[in-house]
TORPA-4810 file (N, C-alpha, C, O; in nm, 3 decimals):
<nodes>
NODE_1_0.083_-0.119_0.000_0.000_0.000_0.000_0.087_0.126_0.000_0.065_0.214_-0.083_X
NODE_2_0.175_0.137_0.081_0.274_0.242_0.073_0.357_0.244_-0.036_0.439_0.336_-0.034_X
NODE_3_0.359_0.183_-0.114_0.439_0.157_-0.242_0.380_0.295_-0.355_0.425_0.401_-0.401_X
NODE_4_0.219_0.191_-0.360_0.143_0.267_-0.407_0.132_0.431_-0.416_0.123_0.507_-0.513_X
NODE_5_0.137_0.452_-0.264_0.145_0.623_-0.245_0.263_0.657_-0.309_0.255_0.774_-0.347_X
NODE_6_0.389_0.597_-0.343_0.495_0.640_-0.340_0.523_0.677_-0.519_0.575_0.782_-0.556_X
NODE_7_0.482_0.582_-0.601_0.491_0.592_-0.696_0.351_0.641_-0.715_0.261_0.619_-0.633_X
NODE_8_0.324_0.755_-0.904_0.250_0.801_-0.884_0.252_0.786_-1.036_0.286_0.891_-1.091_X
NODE_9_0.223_0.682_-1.122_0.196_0.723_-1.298_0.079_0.732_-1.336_-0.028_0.688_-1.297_X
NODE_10_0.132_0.833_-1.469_0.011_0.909_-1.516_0.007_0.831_-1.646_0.116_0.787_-1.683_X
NODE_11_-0.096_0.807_-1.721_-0.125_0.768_-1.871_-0.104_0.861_-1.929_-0.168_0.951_-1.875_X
NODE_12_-0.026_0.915_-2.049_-0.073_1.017_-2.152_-0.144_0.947_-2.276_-0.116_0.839_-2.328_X
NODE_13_-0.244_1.042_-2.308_-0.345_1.011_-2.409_-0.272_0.998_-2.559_-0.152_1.024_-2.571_X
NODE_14_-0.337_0.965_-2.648_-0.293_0.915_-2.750_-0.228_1.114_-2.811_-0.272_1.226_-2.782_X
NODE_15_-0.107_1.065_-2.905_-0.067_1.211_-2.932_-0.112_1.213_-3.090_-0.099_1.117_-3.165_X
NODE_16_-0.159_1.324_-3.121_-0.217_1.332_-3.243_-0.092_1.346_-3.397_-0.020_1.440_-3.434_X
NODE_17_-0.112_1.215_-3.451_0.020_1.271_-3.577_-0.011_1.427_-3.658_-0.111_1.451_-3.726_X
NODE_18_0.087_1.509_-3.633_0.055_1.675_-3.697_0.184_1.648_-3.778_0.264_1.556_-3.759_X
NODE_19_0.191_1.783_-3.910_0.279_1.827_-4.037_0.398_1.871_-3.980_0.374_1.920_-3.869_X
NODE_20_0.504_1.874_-4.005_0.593_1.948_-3.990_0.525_2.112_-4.004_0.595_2.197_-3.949_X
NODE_21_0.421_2.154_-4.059_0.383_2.285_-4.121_0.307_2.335_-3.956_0.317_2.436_-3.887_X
NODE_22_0.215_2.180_-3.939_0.133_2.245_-3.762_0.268_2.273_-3.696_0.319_2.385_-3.685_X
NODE_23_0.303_2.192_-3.668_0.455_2.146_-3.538_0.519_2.348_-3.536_0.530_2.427_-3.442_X
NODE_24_0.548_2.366_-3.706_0.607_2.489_-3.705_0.506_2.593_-3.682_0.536_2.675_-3.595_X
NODE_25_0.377_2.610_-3.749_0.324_2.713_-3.749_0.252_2.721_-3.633_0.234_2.840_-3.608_X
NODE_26_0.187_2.629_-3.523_0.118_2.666_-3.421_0.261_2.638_-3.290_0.243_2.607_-3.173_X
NODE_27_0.380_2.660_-3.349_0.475_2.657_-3.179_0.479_2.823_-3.160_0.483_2.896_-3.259_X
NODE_28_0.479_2.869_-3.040_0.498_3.017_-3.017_0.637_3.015_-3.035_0.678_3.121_-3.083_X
NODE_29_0.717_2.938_-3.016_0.861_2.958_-2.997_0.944_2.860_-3.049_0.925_2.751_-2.994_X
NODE_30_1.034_2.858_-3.140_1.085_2.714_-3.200_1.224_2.811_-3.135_1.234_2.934_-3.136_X
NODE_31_1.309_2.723_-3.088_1.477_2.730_-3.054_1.579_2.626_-3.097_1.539_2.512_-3.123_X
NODE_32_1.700_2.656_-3.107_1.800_2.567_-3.100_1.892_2.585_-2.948_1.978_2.671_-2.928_X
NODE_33_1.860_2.509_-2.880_1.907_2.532_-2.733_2.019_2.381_-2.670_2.015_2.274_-2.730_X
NODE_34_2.090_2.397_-2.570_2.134_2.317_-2.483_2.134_2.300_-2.374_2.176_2.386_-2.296_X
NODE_35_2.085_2.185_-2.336_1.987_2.180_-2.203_2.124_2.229_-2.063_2.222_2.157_-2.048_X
NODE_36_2.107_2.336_-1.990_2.198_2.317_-1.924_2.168_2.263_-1.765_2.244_2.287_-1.671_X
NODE_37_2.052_2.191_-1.754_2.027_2.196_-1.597_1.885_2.141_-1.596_1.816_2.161_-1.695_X
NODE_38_1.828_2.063_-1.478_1.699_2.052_-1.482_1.657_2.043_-1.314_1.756_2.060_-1.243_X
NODE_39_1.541_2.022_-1.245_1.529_2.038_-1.115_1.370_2.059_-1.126_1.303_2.127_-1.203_X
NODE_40_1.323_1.944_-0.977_1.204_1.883_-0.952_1.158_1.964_-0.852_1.228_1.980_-0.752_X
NODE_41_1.037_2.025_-0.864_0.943_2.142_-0.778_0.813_2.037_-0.754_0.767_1.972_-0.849_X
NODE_42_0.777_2.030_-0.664_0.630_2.007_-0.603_0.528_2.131_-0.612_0.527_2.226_-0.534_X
NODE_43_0.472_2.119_-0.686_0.336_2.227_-0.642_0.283_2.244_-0.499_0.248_2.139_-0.444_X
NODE_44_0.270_2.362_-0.427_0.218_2.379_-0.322_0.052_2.302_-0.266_-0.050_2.347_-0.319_X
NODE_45_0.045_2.227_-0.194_-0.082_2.165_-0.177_-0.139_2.088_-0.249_-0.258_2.058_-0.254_X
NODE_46_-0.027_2.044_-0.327_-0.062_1.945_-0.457_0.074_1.851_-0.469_0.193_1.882_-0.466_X
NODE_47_-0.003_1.703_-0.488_0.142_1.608_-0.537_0.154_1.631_-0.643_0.166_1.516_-0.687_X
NODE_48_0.162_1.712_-0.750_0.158_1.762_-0.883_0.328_1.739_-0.846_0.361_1.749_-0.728_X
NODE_49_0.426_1.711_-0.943_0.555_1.734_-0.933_0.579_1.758_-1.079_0.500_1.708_-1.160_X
NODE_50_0.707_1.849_-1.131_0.667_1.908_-1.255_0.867_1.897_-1.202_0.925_1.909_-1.093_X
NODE_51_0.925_1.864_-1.375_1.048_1.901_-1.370_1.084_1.999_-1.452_1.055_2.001_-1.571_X
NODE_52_1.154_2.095_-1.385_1.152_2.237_-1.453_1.332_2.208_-1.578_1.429_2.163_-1.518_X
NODE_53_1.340_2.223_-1.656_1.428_2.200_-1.762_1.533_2.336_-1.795_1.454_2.428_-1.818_X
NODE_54_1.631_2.374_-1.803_1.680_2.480_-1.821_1.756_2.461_-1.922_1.817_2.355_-1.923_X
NODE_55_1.773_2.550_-2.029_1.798_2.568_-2.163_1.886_2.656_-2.187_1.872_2.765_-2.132_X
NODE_56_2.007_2.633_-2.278_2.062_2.804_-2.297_2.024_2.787_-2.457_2.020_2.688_-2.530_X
NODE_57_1.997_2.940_-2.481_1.929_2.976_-2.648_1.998_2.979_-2.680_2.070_3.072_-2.643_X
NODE_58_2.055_2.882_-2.782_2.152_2.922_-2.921_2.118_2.981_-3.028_2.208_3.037_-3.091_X
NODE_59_2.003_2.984_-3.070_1.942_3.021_-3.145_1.770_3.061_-3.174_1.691_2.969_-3.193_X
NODE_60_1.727_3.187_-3.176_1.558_3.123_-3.212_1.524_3.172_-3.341_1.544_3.277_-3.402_X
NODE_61_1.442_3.016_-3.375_1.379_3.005_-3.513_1.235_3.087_-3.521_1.189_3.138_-3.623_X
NODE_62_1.193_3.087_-3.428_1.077_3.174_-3.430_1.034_3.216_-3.293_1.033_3.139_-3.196_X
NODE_63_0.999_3.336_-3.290_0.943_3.385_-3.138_1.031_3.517_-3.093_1.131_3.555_-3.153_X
NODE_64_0.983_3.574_-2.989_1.027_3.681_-2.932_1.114_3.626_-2.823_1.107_3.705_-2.729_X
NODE_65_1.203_3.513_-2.792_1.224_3.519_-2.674_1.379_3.569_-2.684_1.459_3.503_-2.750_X
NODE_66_1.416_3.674_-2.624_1.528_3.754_-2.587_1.660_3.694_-2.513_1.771_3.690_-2.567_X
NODE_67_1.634_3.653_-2.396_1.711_3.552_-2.284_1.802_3.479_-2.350_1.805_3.426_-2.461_X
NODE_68_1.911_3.490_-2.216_1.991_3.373_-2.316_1.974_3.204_-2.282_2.029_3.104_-2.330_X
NODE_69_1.841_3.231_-2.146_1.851_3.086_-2.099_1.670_3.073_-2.120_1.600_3.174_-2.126_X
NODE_70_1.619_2.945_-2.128_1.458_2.924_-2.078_1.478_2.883_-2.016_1.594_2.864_-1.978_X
NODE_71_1.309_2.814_-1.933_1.318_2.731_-1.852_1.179_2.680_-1.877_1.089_2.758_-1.846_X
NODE_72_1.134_2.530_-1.943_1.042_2.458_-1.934_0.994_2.374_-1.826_1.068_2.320_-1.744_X
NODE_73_0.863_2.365_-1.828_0.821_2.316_-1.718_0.773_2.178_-1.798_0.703_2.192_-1.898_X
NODE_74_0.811_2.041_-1.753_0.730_1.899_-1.777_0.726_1.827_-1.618_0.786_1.810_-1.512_X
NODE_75_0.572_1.794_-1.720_0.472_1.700_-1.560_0.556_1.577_-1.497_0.560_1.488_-1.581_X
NODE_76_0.589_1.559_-1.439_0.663_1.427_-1.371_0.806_1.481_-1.344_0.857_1.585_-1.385_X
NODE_77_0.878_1.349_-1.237_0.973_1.377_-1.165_0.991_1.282_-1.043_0.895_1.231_-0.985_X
NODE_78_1.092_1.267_-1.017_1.093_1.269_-0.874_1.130_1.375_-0.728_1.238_1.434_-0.720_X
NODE_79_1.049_1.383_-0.650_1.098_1.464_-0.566_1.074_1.411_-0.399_0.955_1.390_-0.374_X
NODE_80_1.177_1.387_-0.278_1.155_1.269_-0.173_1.155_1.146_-0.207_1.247_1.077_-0.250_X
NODE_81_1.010_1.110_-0.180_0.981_0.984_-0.172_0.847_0.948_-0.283_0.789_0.844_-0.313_X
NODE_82_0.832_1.089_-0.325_0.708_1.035_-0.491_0.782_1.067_-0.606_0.860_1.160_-0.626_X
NODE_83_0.748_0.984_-0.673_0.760_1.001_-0.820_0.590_1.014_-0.883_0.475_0.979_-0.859_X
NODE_84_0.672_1.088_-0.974_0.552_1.098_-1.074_0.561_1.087_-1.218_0.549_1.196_-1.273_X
NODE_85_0.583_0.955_-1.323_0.596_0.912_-1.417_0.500_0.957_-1.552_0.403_0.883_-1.566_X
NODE_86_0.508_1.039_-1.628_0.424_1.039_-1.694_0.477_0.897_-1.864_0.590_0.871_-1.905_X
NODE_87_0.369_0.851_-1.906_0.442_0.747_-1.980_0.431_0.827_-2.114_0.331_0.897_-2.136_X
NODE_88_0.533_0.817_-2.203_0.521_0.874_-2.331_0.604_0.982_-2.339_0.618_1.044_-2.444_X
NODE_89_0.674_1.017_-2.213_0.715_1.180_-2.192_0.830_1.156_-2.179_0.874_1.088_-2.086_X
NODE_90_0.919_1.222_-2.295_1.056_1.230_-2.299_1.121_1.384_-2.274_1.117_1.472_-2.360_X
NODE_91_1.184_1.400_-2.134_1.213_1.543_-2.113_1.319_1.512_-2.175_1.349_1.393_-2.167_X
NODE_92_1.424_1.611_-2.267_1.503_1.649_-2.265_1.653_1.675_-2.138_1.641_1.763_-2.053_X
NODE_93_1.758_1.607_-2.143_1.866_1.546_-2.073_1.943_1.688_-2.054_1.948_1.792_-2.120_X
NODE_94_1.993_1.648_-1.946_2.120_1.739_-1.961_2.242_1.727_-2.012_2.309_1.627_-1.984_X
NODE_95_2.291_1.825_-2.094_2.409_1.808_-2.193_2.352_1.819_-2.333_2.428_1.861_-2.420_X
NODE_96_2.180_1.776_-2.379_2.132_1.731_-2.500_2.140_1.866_-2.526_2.119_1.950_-2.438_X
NODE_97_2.180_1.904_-2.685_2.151_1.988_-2.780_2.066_1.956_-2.926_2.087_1.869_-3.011_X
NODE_98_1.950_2.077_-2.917_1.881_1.987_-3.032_1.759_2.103_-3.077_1.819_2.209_-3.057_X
NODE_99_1.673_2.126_-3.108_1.550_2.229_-3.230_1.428_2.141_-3.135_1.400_2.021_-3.133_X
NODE_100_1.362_2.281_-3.048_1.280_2.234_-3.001_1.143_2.337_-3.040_1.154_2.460_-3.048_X
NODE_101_1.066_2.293_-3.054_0.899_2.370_-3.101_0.874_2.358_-2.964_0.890_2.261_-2.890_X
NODE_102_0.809_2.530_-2.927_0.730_2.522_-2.758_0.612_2.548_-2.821_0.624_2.633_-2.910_X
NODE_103_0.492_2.501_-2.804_0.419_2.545_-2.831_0.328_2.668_-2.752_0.250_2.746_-2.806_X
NODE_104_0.357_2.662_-2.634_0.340_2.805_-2.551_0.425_2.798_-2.389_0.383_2.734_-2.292_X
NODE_105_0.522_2.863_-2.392_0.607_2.839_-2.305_0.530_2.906_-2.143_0.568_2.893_-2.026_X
NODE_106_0.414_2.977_-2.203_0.385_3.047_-2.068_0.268_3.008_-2.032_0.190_3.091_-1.985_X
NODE_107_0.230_2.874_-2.048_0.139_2.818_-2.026_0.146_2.650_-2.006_0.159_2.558_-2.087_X
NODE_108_0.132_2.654_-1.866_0.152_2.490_-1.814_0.096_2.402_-1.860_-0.026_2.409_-1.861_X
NODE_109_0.169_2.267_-1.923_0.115_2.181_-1.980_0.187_2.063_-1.931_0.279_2.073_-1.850_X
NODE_110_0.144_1.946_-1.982_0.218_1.785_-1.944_0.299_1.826_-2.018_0.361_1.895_-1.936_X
NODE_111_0.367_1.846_-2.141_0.485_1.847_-2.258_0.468_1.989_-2.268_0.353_2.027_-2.248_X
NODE_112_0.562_2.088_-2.297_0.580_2.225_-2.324_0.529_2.193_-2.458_0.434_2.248_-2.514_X
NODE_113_0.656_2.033_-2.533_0.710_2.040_-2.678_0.525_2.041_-2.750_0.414_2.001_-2.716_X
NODE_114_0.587_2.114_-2.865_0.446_2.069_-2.967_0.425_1.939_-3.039_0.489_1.905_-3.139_X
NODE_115_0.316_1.858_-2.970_0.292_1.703_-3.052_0.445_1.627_-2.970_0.506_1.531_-3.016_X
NODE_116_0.463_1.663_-2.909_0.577_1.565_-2.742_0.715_1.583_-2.851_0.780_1.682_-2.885_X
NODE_117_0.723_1.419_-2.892_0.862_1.407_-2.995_0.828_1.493_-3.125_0.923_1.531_-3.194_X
NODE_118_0.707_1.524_-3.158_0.735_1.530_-3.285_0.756_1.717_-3.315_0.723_1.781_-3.414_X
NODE_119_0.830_1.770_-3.175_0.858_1.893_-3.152_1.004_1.867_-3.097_1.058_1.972_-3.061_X
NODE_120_1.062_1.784_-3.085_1.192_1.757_-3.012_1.234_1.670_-3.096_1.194_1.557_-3.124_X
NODE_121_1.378_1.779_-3.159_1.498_1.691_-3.185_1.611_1.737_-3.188_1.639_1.856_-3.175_X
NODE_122_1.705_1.624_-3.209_1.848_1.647_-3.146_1.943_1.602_-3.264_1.943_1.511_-3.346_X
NODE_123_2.067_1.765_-3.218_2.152_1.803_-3.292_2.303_1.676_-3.217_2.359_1.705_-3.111_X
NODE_124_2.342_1.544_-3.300_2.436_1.510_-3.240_2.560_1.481_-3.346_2.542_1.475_-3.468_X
NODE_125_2.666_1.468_-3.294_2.805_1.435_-3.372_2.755_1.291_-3.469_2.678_1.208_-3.420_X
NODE_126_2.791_1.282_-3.557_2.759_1.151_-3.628_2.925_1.111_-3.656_2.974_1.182_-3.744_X
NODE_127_3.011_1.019_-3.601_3.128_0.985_-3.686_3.121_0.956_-3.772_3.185_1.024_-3.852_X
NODE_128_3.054_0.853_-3.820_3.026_0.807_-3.989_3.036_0.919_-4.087_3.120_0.894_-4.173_X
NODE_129_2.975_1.036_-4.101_3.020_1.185_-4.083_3.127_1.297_-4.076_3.176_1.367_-4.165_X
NODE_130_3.147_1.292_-3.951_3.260_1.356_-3.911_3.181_1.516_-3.908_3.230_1.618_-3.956_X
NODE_131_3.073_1.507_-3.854_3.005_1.637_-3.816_2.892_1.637_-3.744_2.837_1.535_-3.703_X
NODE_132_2.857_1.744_-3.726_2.720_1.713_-3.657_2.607_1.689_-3.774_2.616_1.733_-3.888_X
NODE_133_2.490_1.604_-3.719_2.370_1.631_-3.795_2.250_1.633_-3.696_2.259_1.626_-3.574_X
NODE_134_2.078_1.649_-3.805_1.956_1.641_-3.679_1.945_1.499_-3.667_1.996_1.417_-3.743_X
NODE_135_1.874_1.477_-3.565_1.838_1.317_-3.564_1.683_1.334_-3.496_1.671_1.411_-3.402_X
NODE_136_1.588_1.273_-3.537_1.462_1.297_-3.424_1.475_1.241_-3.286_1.571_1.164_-3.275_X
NODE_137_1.403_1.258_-3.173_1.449_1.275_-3.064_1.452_1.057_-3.030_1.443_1.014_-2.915_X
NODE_138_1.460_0.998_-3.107_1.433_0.882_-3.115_1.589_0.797_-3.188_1.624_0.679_-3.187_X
NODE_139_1.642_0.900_-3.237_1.776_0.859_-3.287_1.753_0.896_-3.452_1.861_0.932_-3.500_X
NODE_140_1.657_0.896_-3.540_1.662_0.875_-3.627_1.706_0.956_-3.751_1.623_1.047_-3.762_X
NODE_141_1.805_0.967_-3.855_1.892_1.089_-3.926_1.767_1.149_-4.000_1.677_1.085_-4.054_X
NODE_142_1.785_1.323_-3.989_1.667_1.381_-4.047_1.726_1.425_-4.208_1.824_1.499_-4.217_X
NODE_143_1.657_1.371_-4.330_1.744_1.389_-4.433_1.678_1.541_-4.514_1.742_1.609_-4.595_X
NODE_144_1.543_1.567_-4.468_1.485_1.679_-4.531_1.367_1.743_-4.458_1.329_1.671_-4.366_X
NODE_145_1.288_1.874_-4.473_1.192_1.883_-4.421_1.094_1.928_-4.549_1.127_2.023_-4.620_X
NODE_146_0.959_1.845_-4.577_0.864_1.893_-4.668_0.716_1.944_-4.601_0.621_1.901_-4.535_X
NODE_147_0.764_2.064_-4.664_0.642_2.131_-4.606_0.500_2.095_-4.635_0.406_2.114_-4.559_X
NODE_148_0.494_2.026_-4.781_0.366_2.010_-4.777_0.351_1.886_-4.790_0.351_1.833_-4.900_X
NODE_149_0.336_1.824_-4.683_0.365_1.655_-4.645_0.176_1.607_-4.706_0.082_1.670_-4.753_X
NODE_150_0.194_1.513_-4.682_0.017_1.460_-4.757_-0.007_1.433_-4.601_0.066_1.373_-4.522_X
NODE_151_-0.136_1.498_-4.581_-0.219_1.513_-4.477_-0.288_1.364_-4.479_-0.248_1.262_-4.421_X
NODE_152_-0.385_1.379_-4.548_-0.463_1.235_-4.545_-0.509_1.135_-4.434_-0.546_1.196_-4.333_X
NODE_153_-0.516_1.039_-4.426_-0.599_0.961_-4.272_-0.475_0.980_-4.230_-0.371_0.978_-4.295_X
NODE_154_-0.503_1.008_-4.056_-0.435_0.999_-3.901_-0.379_0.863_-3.917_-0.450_0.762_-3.917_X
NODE_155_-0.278_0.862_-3.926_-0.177_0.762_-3.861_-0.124_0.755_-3.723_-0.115_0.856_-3.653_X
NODE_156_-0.082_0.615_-3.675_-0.028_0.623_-3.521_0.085_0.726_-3.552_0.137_0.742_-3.663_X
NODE_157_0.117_0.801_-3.426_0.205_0.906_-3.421_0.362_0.814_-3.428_0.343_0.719_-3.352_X
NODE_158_0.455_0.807_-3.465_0.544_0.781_-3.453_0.697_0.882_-3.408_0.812_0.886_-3.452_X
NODE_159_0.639_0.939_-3.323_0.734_1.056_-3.299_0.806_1.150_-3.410_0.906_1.203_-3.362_X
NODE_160_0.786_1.183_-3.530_0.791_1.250_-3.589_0.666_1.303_-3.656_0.557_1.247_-3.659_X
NODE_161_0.701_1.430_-3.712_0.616_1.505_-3.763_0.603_1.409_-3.945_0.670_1.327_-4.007_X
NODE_162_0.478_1.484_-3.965_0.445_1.440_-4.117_0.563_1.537_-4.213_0.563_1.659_-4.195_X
NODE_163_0.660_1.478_-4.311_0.694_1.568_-4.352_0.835_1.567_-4.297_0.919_1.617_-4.372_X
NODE_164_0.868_1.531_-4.207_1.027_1.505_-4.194_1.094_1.390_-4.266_1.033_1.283_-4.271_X
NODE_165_1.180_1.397_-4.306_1.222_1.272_-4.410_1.329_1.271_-4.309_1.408_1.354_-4.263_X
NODE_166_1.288_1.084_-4.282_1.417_0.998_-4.240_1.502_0.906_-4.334_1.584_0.815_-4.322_X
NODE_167_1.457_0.958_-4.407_1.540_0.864_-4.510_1.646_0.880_-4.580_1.671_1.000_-4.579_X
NODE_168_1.735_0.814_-4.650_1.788_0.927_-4.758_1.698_0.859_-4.884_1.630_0.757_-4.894_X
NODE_169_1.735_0.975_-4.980_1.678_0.994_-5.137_1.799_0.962_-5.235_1.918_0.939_-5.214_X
NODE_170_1.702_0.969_-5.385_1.829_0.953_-5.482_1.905_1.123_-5.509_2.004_1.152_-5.575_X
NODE_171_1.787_1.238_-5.407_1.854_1.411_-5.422_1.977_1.450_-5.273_2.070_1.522_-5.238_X
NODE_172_1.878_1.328_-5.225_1.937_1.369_-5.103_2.024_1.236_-5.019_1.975_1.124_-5.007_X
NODE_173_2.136_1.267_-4.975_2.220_1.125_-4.898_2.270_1.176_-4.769_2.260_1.097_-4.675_X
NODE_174_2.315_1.279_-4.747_2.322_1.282_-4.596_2.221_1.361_-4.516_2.145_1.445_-4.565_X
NODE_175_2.228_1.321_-4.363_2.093_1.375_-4.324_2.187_1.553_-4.274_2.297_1.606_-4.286_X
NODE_176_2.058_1.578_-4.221_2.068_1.800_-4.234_2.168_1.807_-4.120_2.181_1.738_-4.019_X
NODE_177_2.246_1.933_-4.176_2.291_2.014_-4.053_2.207_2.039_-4.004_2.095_2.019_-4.050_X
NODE_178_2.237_2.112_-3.851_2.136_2.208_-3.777_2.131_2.318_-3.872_2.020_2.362_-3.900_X
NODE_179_2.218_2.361_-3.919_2.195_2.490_-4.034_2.095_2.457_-4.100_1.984_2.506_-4.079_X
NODE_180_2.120_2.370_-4.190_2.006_2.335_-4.318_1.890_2.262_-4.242_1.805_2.226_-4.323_X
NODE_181_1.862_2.231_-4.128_1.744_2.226_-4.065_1.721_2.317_-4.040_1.649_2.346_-4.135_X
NODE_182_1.725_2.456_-3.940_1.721_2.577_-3.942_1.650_2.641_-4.059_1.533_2.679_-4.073_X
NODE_183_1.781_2.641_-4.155_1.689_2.717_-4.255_1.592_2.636_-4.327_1.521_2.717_-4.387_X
NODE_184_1.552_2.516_-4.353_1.396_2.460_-4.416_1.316_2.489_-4.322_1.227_2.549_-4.383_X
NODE_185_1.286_2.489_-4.209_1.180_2.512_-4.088_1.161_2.686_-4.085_1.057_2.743_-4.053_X
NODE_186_1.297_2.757_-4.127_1.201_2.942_-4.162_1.167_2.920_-4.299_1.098_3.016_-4.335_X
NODE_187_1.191_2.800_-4.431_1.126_2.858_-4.500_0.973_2.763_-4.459_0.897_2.793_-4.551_X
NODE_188_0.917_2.690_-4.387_0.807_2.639_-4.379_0.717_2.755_-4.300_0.597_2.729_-4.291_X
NODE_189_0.752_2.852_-4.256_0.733_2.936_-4.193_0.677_3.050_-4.296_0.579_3.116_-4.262_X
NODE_190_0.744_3.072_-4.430_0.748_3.202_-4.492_0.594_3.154_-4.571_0.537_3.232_-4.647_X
</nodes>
């Protein structure tokens, strides 16, 4: 029984597959950031536990935010003796660098990210390479972004957006810089 109290998981509901075009056009704030820090707050009078995420801005793709640091808030954590697990919810690590969509940073939610993964991904060294490239927040090399992806019936979400190419092509063979991710996501924007 005390177990019970101790651990505390939450279900998250099914996440809706959205375009690379939603992901970009309904985030208030898209960044290229590196996580520098994170830390577990209890809500006052509530076992609500929320882990607050701290970010330094390397870059923003869209939005007004000025700062050189954020700070996101995601539902779960541990703090004492509760945890609070949300399933499906991948916060962002410390050390990770990577292009994150907020979809409203000033407004509390289970996931800040827009559509969870398919707003989070990460900028890592590839040796095969010998540079950096994107990868979705799942590992996978991002080789393009198409803006006008085919909408058509809802598919299970697979942590990416509609419209990100994991693949390579016969135009395309290595996957994007953060640059050339950068710049396809302002022109999905224009």
């Amino acid at each position: 029984m005390l177990l019970c109290l101790l651990v505390m998981p939450v279900f998250a509901s099914s996440i809706k597959p959205v375009s690379v075009s939603e992901v970009t056009n309904n985030s208030t704030l898209i960044f290229e950031g590196m996580v520098s820090g994170s830390r577990v707050v209890q809500t006052p009078g509530s076992r609500a536990i929320h882990t607050l995420v701290t970010f330094e801005v390397l870059d923003v793709i869209k939005g007004d935010h000025t700062d050189s640091t954020i700070e996101l808030s995601f539902l779960g954590g541990s703090k004492g003796e509760i945890t609070m697990h949300v399933t499906d919810l991948h916060r962002p690590k410390v050390g990770e660098r990577g292009v994150y969509f907020v979809e409203n940073p000033a407004r509390p939610q289970v996931n800040p990210l827009y559509g969870w993964d398919q707003g989070h991904y990460l900028i890592k060294y590839q040796p095969e390479l010998g540079r950096m490239a994107v990868t979705t927040r799942s590992g996978k090399a991002i080789y393009g972004v198409q803006s006008k992806a085919a909408t058509g019936r809802a598919t299970l979400n697979r942590g990416v957006a509609r419209g990100i190419a994991t693949s390579a092509s016969a135009a395309v063979s290595d996957p994007l810089t953060s640059d050339d991710f950068k710049q396809q996501i302002r022109q999905v924007l224009q």
